[in-house]
N, C-alpha and C positions, 0 to 999 in steps of 0.2 A: 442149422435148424430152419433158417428161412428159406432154402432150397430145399428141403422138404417137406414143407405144408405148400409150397409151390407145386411139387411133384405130385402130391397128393391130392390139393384139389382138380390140377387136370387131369389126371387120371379118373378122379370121381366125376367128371362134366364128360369124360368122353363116354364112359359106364353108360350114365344117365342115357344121352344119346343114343348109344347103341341100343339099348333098351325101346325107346322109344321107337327107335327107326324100325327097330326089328317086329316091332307089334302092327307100325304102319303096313309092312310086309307082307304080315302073317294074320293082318286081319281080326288082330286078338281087342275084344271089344275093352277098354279100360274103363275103370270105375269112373264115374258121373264125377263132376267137381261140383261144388258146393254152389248153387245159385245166388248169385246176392241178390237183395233186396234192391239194391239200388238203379234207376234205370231214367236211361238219356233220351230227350225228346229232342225237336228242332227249337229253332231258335224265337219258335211263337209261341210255343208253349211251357208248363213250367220245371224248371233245373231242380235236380237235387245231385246233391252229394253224400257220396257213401262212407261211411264212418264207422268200418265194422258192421255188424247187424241193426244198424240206427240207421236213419234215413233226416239227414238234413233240410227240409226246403228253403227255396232262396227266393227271392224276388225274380216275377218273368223277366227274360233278355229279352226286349222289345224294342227295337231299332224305328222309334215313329221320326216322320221326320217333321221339321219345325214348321206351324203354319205360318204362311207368308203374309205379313202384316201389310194391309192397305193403305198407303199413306191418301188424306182429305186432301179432296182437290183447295189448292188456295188460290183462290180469285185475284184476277190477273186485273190490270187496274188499266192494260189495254184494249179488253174486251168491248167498250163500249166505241170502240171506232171500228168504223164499218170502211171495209174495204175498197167499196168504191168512192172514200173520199181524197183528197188530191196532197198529194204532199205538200212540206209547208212551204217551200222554196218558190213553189208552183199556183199554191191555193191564192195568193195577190194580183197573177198575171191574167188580164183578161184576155191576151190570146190563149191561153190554155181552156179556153169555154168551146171554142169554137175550131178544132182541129178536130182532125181524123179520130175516129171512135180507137182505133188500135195505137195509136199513138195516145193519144188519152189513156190506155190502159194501162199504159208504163208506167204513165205519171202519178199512177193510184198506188195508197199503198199494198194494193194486190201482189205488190211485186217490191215493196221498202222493205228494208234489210230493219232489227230494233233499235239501234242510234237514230234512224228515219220516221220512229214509231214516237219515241220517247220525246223527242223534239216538238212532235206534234203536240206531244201529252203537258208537256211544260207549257206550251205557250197556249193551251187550254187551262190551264189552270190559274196562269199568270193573269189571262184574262179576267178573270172570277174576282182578282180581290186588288187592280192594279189602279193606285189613284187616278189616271188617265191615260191617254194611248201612250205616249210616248215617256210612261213611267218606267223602269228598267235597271231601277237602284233604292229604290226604296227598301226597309223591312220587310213589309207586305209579301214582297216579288220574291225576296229572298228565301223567306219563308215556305213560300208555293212549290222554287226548284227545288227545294231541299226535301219537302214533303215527295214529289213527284221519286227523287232520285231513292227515297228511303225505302218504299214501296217496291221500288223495283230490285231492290236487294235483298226483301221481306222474299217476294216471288225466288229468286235466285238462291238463298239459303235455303229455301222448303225442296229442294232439287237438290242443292247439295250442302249434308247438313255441315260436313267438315272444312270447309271451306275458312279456314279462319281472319285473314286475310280480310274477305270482304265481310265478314262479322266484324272486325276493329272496324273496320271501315262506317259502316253504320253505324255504328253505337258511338261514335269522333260528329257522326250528323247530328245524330237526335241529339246529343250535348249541348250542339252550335245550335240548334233548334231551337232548346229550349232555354236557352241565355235570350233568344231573340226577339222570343215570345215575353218572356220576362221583362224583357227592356219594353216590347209596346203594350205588355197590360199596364206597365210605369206610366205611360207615356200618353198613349192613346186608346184608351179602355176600349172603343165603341171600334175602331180597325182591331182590335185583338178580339172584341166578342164575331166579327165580322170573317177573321178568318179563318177562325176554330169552326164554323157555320159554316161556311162556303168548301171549305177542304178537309172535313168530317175528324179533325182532330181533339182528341179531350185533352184536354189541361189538366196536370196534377201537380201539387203543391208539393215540394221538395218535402223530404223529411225531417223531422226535429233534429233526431239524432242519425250520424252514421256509422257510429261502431254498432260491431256486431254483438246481437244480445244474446247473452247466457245468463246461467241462471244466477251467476253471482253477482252479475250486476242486477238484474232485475231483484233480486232480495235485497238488494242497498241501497238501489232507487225507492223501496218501498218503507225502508227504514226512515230513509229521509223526509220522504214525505210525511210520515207519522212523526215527526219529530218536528217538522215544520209547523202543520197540527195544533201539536203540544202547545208550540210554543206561540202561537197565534192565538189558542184560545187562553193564553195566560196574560199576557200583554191585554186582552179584552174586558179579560176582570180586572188588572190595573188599573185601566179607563175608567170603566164604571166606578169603581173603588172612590177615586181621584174626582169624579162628576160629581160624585154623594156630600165626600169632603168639602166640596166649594158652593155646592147647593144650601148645603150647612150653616156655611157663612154667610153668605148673602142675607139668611132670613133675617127680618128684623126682631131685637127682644121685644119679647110679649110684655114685660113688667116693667112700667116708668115710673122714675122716682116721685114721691109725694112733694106737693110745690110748698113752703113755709109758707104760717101764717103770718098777716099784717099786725105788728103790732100798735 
């Protein structure tokens, strides 16, 4: 049986065929085929799909491509040195005032590599807040390299943001930072309001708590405190209560015994 619904269909596909081919031939016009409704456009305009004599529409296929996000320039904490000034190696020696203009020019940092920039940038800063010249251990100074190095790592993430690496890196500063700052607002108020001024850093106060808040603790911390509340303003009518009671006592009786008479 299944060799002959085999035979049968090929037989019927060759029929068709010959039919077809033979009208190709003979030029015999065939009957129209049913137009669908449905009809394909490019890929900027809008799709449907045919579903029978329904016509489905789709959302346009529109291939936009993504606007390229501009990243804000972030201010470079090197900017304010000017290339014609002398590296730091250099900038102590007075023959370097007085030599050849092209040899001078080496010695600018026109031509410093940024370990040559940032060295300059520390002991500008170390200047600013260093108890005297040959200060070089203090908090203060500590404080300035560390400010200087942190900046320059701010610049270097804004470039590349994955860099993890030099992200623990900073965030291991600002920590040691701020222990140190800590220890001289302890210590010496008037050098800590001195160098948050001079090296444009703000100071913030740790936080109360460090876990993380959700909502169930935030409705138990609220409990608590309502409950603290309660119980403050109960202990306050005890007081008064207990003031009244010994106010009481203290008074003196109004009514003193009658004195006998002499007989």
């Amino acid at each position: 049986m299944v060799l002959k619904n085999v035979f049968r269909s090929t037989a019927l596909g060759l029929q068709t065929w010959s039919v077809f081919s033979g009208a190709r031939q003979s030029s015999i016009a065939l009957p129209a085929f049913r137009q669908s409704k449905c009809s394909s456009f490019s890929n900027w305009t809008l799709t449907r799909n045919c579903k029978g004599d329904e016509t489905l529409p789709n959302q346009p296929v529109r291939q936009y491509a993504r606007p390229s996000r501009k990243k804000q320039e972030f201010p470079s904490q090197l900017q304010d040195l000017h290339p014609s000034m002398l590296k730091h190696e250099y900038a102590s020696v007075p023959l370097a005032q007085s030599i050849d203009d092209v040899v001078k020019k080496l010695l600018t940092l026109e031509f410093a590599n940024h370990s040559e920039k940032m060295r300059l940038k520390e002991e500008q800063l170390i200047a600013k807040v260093q108890r005297d010249e040959n200060d070089r251990s203090s908090t203060e100074v500590k404080v300035a390299i560390m400010t200087a190095r942190i900046r320059n790592i701010q610049e270097h993430l804004h470039k590349h943001p994955k860099d993890k690496a030099n992200k623990r890196l900073m965030l291991m500063t600002i920590d040691s930072r701020k222990k140190k700052l800590k220890f001289l607002r302890r210590t010496r108020y008037d050098s800590f309001t001195k160098v948050c001024q001079e090296l444009g850093i703000t100071y913030t106060f740790p936080p109360e708590y460090y876990r993380r808040v959700t909502r169930r603790w935030l409705a138990k911390k609220a409990f608590c405190n309502k409950v603290f509340k309660e119980v403050q303003k109960q202990k306050a009518e005890q007081r008064e209560k207990q003031r009244a009671t010994e106010a009481k006592e203290k008074e003196p009786t109004s009514s003193t015994e009658p004195q006998g008479t002499a007989l």
